[in-house]
N, C-alpha and C positions, 0 to 999 in steps of 0.2 A: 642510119636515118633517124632523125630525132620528132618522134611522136606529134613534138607540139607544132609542127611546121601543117599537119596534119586537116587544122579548121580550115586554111584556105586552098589548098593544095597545092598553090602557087607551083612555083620551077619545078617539083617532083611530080606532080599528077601530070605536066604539061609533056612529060619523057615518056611514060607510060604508053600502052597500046592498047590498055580495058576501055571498051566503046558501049560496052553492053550491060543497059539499065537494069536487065533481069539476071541472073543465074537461075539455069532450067537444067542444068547437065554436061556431063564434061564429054559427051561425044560430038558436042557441037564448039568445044573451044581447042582452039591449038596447043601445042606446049611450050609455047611462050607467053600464055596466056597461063594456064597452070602455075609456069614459074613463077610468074608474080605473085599472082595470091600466096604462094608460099613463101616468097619475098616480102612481104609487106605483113603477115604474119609472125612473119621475125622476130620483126621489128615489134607488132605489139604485143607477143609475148614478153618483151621486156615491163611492158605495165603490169603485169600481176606481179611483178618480183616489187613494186613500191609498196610505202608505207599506205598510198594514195591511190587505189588501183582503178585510173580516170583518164581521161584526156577527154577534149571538149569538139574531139572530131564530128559529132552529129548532135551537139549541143541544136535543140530547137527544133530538131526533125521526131518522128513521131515510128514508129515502128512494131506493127501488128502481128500478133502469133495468131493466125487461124488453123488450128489442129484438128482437123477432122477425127484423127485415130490416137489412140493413145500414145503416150509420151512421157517421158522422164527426163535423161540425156539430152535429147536434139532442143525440146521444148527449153528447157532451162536454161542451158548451153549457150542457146540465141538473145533470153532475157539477159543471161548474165554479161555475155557481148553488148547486146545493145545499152545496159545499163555505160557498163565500163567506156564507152563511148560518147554518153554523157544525154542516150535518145532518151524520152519519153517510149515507156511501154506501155503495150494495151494485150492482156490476154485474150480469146473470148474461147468462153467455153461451149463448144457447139450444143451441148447437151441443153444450155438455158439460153439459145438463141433461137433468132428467126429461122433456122435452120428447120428445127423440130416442126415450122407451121407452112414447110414446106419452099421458103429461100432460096431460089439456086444457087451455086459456085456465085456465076457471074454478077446476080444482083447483089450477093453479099459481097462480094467483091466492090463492085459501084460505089456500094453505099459508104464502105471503107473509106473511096477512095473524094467523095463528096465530102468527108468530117475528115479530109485535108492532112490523113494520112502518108506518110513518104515510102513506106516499106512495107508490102504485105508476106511474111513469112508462114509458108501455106506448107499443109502437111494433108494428104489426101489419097484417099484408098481405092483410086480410078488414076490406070496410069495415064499421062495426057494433060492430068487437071491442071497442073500449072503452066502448063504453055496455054492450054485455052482460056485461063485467067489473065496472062499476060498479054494476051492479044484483043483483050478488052478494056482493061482499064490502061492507064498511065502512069499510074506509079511503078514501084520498080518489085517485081517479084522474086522471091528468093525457093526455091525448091526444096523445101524439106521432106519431100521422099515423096513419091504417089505410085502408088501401084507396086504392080512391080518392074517399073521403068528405071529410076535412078534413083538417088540419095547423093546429089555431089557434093555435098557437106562434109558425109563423114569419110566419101574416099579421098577429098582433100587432106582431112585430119590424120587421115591413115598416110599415106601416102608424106606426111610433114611428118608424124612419127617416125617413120623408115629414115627418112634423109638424117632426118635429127640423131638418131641410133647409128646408122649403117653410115653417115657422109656420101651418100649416093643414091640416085634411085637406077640407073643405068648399067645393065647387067646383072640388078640384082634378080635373083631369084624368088620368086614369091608362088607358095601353094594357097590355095583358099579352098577350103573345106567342108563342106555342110551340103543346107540346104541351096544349092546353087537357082534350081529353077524357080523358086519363091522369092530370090532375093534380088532386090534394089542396089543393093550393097555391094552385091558382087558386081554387076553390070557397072557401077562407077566407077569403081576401084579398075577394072579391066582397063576400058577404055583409058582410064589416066594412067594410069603404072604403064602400059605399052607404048603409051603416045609419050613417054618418058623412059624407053628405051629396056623397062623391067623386062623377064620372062615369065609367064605366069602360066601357070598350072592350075586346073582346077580337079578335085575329087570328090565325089560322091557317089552313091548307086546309083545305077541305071537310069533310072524312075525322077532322080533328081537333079539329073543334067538335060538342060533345054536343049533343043534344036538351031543350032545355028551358032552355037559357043564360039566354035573353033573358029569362024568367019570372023571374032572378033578378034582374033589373036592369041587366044588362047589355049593350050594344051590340055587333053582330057586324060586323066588314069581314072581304076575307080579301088583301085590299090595303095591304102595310107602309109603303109612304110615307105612307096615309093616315091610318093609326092614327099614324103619328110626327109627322105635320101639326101640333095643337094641344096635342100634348101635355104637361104638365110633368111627367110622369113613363115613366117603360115599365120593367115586370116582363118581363124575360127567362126564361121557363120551359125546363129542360132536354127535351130530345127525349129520350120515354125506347123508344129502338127497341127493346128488349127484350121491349116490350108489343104487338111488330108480327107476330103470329102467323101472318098470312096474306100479308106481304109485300107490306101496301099504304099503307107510309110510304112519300114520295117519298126520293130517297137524298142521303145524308147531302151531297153537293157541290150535289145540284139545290136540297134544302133551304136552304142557305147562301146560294144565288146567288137564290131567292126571297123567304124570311123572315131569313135573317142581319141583324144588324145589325152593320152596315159605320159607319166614320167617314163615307164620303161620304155614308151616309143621315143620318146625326147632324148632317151640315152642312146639312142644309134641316131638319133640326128648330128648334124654340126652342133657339138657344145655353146655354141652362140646363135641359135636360132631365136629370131623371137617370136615370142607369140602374142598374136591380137582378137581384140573379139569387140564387134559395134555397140554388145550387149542388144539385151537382158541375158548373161550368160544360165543355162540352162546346166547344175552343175550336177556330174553324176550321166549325162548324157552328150554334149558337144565335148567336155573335158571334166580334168577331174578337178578337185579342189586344190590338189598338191599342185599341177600345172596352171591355173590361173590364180594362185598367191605367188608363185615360185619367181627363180631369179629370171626366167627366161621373160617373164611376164612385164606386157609393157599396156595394160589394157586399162588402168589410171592414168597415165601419163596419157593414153588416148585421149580420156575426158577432159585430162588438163589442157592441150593442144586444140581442141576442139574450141574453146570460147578465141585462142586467138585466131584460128581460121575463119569462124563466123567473123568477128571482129571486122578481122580482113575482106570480106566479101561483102557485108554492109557498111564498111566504106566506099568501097569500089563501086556497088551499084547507086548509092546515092551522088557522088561524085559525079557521073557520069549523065544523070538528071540534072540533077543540079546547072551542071554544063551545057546542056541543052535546052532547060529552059533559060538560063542568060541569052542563047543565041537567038531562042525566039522571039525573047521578048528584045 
């Protein structure tokens, strides 16, 4: 598929099945709907390989990072997508907005979407908040993680890493590790690797697997060698003690010496396991330093993939406006 066909979306967007102005989560899209986005990410991974790394697919459109919670990765990730795409960006930093004078979601939302914004890429630490942002304004919402509901971002990214690595995602094997009940990450990654056929496994202690895991498809040990047994893949999840209010995470060295992923546990895995992590890797405790530099390590190449999934998903949901308001008007 050739990128610059891209601005008008002509005969290729008209084959498509993406109907939907927002991405909010991958429990609510099919896998055929998944496919795409990783199909169309492909395709503009092929732009960062140019001298020129551009295409004029949302030349004119305007595309907002509202980041309630801290960021690095997802926040940049999105700027640099939407740059390469040729948008208009606009950061805002909650810290020196109307927020602090008491704002809500929705009026900040509004107000976005009154100064004729196209894209509000929203990042918030109430799960929920981007679907009840998108069912107030009109523009097209993209979900950068809230709560601990989802993150489809990075399990998109994840999930195009594997295919990109392994040539499948179907049958593969995937363990995910960590902090399971705190995380967005995991819950994405679930739903999409099984609605594409993966097996997934998850480990942790007791204390850090939620209620109702298994309902989604997925397998619980709380035993690390055994999840690393068969696996060809493992998502390393950050331990996020911050969320430990009652002081009943195990600590951060016992942690390590039970769930860490060590080389020597790597060495009774399948010699071609990879290993991933959404970041901020947490080193010395989720893994060690020798496992997240090492060959098994594919957790750069995450970050790399990740600007052309966004890419891909701020196409798709402006497209899809775009489309809609032709038909209104």
């Amino acid at each position: 598929m050739n990128p610059e066909v891209f601005p008008c979306r002509d005969k290729y967007f008209e084959q498509t099945m993406w109907q939907r102005k927002d991405l909010l989560g991958l429990e609510e899209l099919s896998p055929e709907e998944i496919r795409q986005v990783l199909s169309i990410a492909e395709s503009f991974k092929e732009v960062s390989t140019r001298g020129i790394k551009k295409v004029p697919a949302l030349r004119g459109k305007t595309v907002v990072n509202l980041f309630y919670e801290p960021s690095t990765r997802t926040r940049v990730s999105f700027e640099v997508a939407s740059k390469r795409l040729s948008a208009d960006v606009i950061n805002i930093a909650i810290e020196a907005s109307s927020v602090k004078k008491g704002e809500t979601l929705i009026d900040t939302g509004r107000n976005i979407e009154a100064l004729k914004a196209d894209i509000i890429v929203v990042r918030h630490g109430s799960s929920g908040a981007a679907e009840m942002l998108a069912r107030h304004v009109g523009v097209s919402v993209v979900n950068a993680g809230d709560g601990w509901h989802e993150h489809p971002t990075q399990a998109l990214l994840d999930i195009f890493t594997l295919k990109e690595k392994l040539g499948k995602i179907k049958d593969l094997k995937v363990s995910i590790i960590g902090d399971i009940a705190h995380s967005r990450v995991a819950r994405s990654n679930i739903w999409g690797l099984t609605k594409l056929g993966a097996k997934v496994t998850v480990c942790a202690p007791k204390m850090l697997i939620p209620p109702g895991i298994e309902e989604m498809g997925a397998s619980v040990t709380h035993n690390l060698d055994e999840a690393l047994k068969d696996a060809d893949a493992v998502n390393v999840l950050r331990m996020q003690f911050e969320r430990d209010e009652n002081t009943a995470f195990p600590g951060r060295l016992q942690y390590f010496k039970t769930f860490g992923i060590t080389q020597a546990r790597l060495d009774k895995a399948n010699k071609d396991i990879i290993v991933m992590h959404p970041g901020p890797i947490n080193r010395g405790v989720e893994m060690s330093s020798e496992v997240a530099d090492g060959v098994n390590s594919v957790i750069l190449e995450q970050v790399t993939n990740g600007i052309a999934v966004r890419m891909a998903v701020l196409f798709l949901v402006s497209a899809v406006r775009e489309e809609k308001n032709e038909t209104i008007n």
